[in-house]
N, C-alpha and C positions, 0 to 999 in steps of 0.2 A: 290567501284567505280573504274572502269577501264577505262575510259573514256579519263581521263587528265593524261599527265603526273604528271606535277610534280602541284602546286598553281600557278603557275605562268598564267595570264589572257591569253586566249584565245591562250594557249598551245597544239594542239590537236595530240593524237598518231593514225594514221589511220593507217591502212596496205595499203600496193602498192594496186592498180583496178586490175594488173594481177597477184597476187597471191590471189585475191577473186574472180577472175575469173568472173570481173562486168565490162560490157563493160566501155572506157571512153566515159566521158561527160564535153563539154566545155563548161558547164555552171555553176554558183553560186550553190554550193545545201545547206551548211550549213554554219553557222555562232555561233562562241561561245562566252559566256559573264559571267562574275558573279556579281550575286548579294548578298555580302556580302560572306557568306558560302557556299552558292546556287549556285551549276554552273549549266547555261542554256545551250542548245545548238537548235537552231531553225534550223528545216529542211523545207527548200522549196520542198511541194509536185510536185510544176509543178505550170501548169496556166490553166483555163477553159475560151473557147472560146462561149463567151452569147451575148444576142445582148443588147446595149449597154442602149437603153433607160431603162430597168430592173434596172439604180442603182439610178431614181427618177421618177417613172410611173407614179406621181400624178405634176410633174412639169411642168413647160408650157415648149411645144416643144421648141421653140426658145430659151428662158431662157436654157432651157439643152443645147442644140446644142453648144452653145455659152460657156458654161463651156468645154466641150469636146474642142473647137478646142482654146478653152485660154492654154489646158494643152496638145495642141501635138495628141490628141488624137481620132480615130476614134469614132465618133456619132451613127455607127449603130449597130458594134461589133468589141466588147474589150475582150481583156484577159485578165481576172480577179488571180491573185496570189490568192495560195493557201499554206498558210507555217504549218506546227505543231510543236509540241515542246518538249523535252528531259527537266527533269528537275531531277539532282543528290541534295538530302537532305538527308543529313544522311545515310543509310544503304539505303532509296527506290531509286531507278528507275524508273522515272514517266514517263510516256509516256500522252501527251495531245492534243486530235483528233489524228485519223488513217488517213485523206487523202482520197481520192475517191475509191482506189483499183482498179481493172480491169475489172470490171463487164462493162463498159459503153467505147466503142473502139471507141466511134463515141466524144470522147472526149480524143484524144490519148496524150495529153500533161499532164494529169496528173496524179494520180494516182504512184506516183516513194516514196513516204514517206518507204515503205520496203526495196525497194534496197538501197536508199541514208541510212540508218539505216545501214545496213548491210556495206556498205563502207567508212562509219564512225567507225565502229566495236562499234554498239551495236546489240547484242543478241538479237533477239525474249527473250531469256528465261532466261534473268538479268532484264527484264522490272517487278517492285512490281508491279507496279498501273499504271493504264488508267484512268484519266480523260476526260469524252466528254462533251463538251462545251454545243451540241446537238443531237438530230438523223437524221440529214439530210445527204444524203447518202455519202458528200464530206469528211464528217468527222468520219464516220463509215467504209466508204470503205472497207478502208486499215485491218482491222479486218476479212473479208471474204474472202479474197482471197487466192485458194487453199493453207492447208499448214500451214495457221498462224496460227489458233485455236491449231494444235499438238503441234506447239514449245512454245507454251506462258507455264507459268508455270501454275500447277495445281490448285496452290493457288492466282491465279492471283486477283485482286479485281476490277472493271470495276465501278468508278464513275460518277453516274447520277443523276438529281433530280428526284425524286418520280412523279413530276408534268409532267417531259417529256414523263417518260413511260405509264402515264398512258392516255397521249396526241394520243400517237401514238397507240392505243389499236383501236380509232373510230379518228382522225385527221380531222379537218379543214380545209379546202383549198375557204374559200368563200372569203376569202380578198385578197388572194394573185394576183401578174402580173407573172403567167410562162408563157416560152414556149409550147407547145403543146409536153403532153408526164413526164415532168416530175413532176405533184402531181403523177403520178401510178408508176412511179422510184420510189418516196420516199418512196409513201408507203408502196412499197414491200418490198424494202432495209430496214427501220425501220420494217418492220415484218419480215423479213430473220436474222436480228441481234436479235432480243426481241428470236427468236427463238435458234440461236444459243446459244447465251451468259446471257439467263436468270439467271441459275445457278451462275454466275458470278459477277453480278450485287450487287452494295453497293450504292444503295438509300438515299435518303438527304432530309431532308427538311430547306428549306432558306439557308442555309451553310451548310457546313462540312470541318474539319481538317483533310486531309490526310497525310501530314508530315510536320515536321518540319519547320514552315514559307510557308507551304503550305497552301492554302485555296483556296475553290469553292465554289461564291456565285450565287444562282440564281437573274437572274434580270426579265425574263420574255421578252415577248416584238416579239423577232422575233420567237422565239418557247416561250408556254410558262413553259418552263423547262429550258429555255436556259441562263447559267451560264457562268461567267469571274472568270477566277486565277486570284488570288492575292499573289505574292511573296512579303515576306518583312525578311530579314536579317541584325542585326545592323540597318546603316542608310539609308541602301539603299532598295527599292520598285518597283517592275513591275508588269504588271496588263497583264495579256494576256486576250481579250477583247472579243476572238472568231468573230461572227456577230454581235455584237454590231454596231460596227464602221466598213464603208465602206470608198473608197476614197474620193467619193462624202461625205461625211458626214460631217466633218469640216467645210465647208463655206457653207452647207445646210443640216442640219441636219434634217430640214423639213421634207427632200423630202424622200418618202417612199420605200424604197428596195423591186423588186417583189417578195423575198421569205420572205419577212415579213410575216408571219401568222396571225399577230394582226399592222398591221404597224404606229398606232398612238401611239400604248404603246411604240413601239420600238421607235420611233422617242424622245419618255418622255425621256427614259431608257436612249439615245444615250446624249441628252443631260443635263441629272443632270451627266453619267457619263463624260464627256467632261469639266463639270464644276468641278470636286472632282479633275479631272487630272492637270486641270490649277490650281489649291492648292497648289496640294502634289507636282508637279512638276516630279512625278515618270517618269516611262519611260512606254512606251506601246508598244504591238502587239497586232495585229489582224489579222485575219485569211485571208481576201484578201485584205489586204495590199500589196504592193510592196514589195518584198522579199530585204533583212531579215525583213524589215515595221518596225523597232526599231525607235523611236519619242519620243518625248515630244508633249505638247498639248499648245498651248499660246493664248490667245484671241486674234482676228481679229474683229474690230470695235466690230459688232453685231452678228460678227459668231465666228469660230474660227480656227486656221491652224495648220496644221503638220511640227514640226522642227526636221529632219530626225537625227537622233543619230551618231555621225562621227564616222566612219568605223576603228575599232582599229583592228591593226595586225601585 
């Protein structure tokens, strides 16, 4: 682990931006924590500009509108966070979702999970293991773009469930709410990656242990291959949630996300997990959460709200 200095929480040894020769940036890109033995480190990819009805298509307009402008927020089109995740266990170096990468310019805010990587000083080729939550292109991206494939290590191992690849072989798109254009993004990017990185790939069915208080479970729902981390060290626990949970999710967990592929299972999935989380009390991410999105989960009458994790530094 080169990561950290020393144990001490949320220590980080970066190099200067101009001795990595990476431009600056004045904005949040990463954030460190541990859990237990486990130290995280969440990198903010950027943010993708969708339009904004896409995070409950099956809600009554009004009803939505009226959530948007309770929280500040434009109703037609929002910038949705995009974070992924560094997780040191032992000897691996996880890497969890790649980020959009650079394939898609007409979406120029995100796609940065390689460079903020690199100006944190992790290596392409210290990373063991990729965990992908799914193959949806925001979270594959960051794997195709010119370059990455040479520096990863030879032995790399790329974790997925069995369910997802074999999803994207003939894919779905009869229940989802996209924009026009991206079901044939997807699923070119899920057949541009199945092609690159088959050879690579470490298949799952319902779980698998890749390190140390690591775990990937599939839940199904918004792909159905699509799987949440489970970190647990000593006593402490985090779930990185992927798409699971969006922001709207919390106080309408109902309401159906347009890249749902299955959106009623996901809505099931969204809330037994929402309910395990008000339990365990763990801490969670997710993947278009608000950057760093680090929460608790606490019940709200008949729904339930995010209690945002106080910013240690």
């Amino acid at each position: 682990m080169t990561l950290l200095k020393d144990t001490s929480r949320h220590e980080i040894d970066t190099p200067s931006l101009s001795d990595s020769g990476l431009s600056y940036e004045l904005v949040p890109s990463r954030y460190a924590l541990k859990i237990g033995e486990i130290d995280v480190l969440i990198i903010s990819d950027g943010v993708l500009l969708l339009p904004g009805p896409m995070l409950g298509h099956n809600a009554d307009p009004t009803v939505r509108t009226h959530w948007f402008t309770d929280k500040f927020l434009p109703s037609d089109a929002l910038e949705w966070a995009l974070n992924t995740v560094i997780v040191y266990s032992e000897d691996k170096t996880i890497l969890i979702d790649a980020g959009m990468g650079s394939a898609f310019p007409e979406l120029p805010k995100a796609g940065k999970t390689v460079k903020r990587l690199e100006a944190a000083g992790v290596t392409r080729g210290s990373i063991t293991d990729v965990i992908l939550t799914h193959l949806h292109m925001d979270h594959i991206g960051g794997l195709l773009i010119d370059g990455v494939k040479a520096a990863l290590r030879p032995d790399i191992r790329i974790h997925v469930a069995a369910a997802e690849v074999d999803f994207w072989e003939s894919p779905d798109f009869s229940q989802v709410s996209m924009p026009d254009g991206f079901p044939e993004a997807l699923r070119e990017t899920a057949s541009l990656f199945l092609e690159t990185y088959r050879d690579k790939l470490v298949t799952f069915e319902n779980e698998a242990h890749v390190a140390p208080g690591v775990r990937v479970v599939q839940t199904g729902g918004h792909t159905p291959g699509h799987s949440i981390v489970r970190l647990k060290s000593g006593d402490e626990r985090l779930t990185f949630a992927g798409d699971a949970i969006f922001q709207v999710g919390f106080e309408h967990p109902e309401w159906f996300n347009g890249f749902d592929h299955y959106p009623q299972e996901a809505s099931d999935v969204r809330v037994r997990l929402l309910k395990e989380l008000t339990t365990s009390k763990e801490l969670l991410i997710a993947t278009h959460l608000s950057f760093p999105s680090l929460c608790h989960v606490a019940v709200e009458g008949d729904a339930f709200r995010c209690v945002p994790g106080a910013w240690e530094y």
